[in-house]
VEXDREN-2710 file (C-alpha; in Angstrom, 1 decimal):
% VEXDREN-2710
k/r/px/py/pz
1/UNK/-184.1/211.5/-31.9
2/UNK/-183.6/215.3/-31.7
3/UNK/-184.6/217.1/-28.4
4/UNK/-186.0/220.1/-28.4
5/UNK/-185.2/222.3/-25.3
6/UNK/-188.6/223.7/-23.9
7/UNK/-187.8/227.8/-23.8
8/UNK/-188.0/229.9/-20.3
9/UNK/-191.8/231.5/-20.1
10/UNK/-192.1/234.8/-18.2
11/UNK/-193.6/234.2/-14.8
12/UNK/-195.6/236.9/-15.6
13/UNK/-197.3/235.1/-18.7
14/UNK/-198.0/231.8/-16.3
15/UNK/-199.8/233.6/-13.9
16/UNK/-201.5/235.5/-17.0
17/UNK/-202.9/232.1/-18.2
18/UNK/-204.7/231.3/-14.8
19/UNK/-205.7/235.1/-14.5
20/UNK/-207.7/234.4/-17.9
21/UNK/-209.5/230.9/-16.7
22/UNK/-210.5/232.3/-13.1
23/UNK/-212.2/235.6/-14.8
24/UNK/-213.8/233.4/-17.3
25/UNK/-214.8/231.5/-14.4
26/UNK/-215.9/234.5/-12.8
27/UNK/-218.1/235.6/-16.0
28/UNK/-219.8/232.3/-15.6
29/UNK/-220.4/232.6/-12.0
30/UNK/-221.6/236.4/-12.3
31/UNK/-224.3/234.5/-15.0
32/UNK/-225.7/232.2/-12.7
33/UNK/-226.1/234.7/-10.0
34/UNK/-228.2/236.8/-12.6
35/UNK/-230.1/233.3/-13.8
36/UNK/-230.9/232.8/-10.2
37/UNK/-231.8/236.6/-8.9
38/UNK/-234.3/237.5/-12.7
39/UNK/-237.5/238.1/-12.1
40/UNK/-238.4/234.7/-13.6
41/UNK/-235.2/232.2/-12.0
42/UNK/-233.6/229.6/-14.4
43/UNK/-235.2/226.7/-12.3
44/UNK/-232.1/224.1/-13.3
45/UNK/-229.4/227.0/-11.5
46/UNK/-232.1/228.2/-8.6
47/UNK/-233.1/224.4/-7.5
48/UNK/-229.6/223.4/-8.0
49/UNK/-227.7/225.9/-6.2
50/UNK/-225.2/224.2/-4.1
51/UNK/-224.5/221.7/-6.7
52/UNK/-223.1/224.4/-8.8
53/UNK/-221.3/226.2/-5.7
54/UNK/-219.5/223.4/-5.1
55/UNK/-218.4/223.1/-8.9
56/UNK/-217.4/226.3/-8.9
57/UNK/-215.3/226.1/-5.4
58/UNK/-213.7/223.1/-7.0
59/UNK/-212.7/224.5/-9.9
60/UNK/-211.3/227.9/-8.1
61/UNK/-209.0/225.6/-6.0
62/UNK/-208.2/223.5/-9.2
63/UNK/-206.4/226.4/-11.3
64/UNK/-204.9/227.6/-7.9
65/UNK/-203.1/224.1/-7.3
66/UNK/-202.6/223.8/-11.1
67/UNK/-201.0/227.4/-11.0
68/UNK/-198.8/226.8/-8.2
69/UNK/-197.0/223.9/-9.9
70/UNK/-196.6/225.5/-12.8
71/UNK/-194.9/228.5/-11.8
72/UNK/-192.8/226.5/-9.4
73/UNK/-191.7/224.5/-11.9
74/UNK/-191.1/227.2/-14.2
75/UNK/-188.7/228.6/-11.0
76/UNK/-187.2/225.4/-10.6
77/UNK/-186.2/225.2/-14.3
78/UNK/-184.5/228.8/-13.9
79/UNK/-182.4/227.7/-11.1
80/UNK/-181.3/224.8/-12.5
81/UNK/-180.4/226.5/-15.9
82/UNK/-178.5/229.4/-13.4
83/UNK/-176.4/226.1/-11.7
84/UNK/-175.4/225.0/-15.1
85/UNK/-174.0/228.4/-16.3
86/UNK/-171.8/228.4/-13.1
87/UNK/-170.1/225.3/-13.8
88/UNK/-169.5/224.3/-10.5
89/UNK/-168.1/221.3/-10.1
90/UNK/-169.7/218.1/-8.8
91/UNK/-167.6/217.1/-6.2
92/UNK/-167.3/220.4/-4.7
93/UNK/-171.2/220.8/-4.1
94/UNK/-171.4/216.6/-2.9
95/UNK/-168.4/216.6/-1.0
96/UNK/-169.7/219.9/1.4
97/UNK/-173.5/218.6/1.0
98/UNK/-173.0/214.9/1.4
99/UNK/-173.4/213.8/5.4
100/UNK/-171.2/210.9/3.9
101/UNK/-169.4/210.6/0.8
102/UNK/-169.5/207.7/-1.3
103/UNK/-166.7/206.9/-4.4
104/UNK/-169.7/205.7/-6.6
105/UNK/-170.9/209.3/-6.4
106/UNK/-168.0/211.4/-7.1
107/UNK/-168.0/212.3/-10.5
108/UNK/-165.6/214.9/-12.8
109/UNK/-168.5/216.9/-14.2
110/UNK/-170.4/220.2/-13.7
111/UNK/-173.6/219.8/-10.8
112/UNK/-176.7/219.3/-12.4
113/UNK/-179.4/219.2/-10.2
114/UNK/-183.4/219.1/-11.5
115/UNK/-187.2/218.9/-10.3
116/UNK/-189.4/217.7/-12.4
117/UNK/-192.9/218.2/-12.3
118/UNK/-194.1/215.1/-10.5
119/UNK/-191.4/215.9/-7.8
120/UNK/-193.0/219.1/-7.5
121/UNK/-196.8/217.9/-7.6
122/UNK/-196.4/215.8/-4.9
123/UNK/-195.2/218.6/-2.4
124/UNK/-197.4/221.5/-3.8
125/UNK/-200.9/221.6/-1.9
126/UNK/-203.3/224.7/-1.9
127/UNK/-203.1/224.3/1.6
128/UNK/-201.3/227.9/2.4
129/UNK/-198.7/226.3/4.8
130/UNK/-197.9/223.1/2.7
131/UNK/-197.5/225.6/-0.3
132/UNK/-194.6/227.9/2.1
133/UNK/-192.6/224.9/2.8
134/UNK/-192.9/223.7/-0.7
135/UNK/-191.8/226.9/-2.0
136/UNK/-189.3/227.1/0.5
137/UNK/-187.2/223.8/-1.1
138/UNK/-187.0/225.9/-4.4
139/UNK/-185.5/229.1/-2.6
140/UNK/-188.6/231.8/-2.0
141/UNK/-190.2/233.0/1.0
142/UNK/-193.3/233.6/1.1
143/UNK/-193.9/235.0/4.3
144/UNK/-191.8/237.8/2.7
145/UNK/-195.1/239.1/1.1
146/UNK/-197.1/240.8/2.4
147/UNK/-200.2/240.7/0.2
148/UNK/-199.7/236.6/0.5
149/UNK/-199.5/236.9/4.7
150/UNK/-203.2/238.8/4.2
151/UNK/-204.9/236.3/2.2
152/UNK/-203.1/233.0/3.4
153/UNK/-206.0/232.3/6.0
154/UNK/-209.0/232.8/4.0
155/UNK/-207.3/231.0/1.0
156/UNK/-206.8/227.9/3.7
157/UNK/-210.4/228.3/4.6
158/UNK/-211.6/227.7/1.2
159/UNK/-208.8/225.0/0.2
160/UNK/-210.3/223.1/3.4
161/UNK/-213.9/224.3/2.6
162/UNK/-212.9/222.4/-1.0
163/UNK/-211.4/219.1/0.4
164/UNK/-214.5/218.4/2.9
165/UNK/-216.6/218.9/-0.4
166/UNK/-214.4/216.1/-2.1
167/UNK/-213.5/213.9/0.7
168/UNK/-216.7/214.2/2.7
169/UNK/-219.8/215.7/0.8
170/UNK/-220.1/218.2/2.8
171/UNK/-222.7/220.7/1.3
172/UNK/-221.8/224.7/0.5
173/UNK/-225.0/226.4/1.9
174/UNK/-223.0/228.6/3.5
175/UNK/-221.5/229.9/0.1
176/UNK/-223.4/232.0/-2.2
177/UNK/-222.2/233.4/-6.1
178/UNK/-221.1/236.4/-4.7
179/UNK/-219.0/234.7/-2.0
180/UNK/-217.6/232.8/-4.8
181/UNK/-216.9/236.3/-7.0
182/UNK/-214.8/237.7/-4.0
183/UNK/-213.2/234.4/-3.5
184/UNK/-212.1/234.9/-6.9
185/UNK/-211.0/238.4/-6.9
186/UNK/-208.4/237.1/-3.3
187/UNK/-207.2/234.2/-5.0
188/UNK/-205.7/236.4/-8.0
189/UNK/-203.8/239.0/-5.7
190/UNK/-202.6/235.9/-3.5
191/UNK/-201.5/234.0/-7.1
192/UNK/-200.2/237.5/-8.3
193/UNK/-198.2/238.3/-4.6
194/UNK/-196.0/234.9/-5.8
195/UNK/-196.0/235.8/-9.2
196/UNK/-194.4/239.4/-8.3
197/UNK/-191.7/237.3/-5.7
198/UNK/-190.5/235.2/-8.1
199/UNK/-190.0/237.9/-11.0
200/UNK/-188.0/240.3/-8.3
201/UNK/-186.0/237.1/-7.3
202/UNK/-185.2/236.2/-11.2
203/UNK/-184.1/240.3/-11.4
204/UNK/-181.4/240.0/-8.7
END
């Protein structure tokens, strides 16, 4: 069976792919504000108004946590690619890392160490602070950002706002198209503030 090594993509082009879905997502949203607000309402969106809020909030979140994993994966893959074009050896990496060293474990070969994407799923939240420690295991700070410090709390609000939709049917009266439009617009500079950390870490 021959293995076919999946290439590097550009952190750039991942956070291009979610870019596309939430604007389409947005164009879809800006309709249904107009189907509501003509002169003579679309009665399915303008009786149904918090049913398709909620939809939408949900599926904001979704590409947020979907976006997350993939471009901390894609991070994880380049560190693990940079480890084994060091060639640093096993035992020297276990034997200063280890809190106790076990023969089984010492091996004569290069240190190869690897997330994969499950690993990754099950730490990455769209809960802001769950999302800094996560990224924290993989080597990035993102308290260094400053764009991602001035979104983090509204981004948690809606994250929680999402959750207590899902775990609680908690209606979204309190959220309106437009709401949802500018909810849009901070997601994309938050997702974009990572984006830009990760591609200046890959340049140094």
């Amino acid at each position: 069976m021959v293995c076919y090594k999946v290439p590097l993509m550009e952190y750039s082009a991942v956070y291009g792919k979610y870019e596309d879905l939430l604007n389409t997502l947005k164009g879809i949203i800006d309709q249904s504000q107009t189907r509501v607000l003509s002169d003579e309402p679309d009665e399915i969106f303008s009786n149904n108004i918090n049913f398709f809020v909620k939809s939408y909030l949900i599926n904001i979140c979704t590409y947020l946590e979907a976006y997350l994993q993939d471009i901390a994966f894609e991070h994880a893959r380049r560190i693990s690619e940079r480890l084994k074009q060091a060639k640093i050896p096993h035992n020297f990496l276990y034997g200063k890392l280890a809190k106790e060293i076990k023969e089984k474990d010492l091996e004569y070969e290069n240190a190869s160490y690897k997330y994969n994407r499950k690993e990754l799923a099950d730490i990455i939240s769209g809960n802001p602070h769950k999302t800094i420690y996560a990224f924290r295991l993989i080597g990035i700070n993102l308290n260094s950002s400053e764009k991602f410090l001035e979104h983090k709390n509204l981004v948690g609000t809606i994250v929680n706002k999402r959750n207590n939709i899902i775990h609680h049917n908690d209606e979204a009266s309190d959220i309106s198209f437009s709401d949802l439009l500018v909810n849009i617009t901070v997601f994309l500079e938050y997702m974009l503030s990572i984006e830009q950390l990760l591609s200046a870490d890959g340049n140094t």
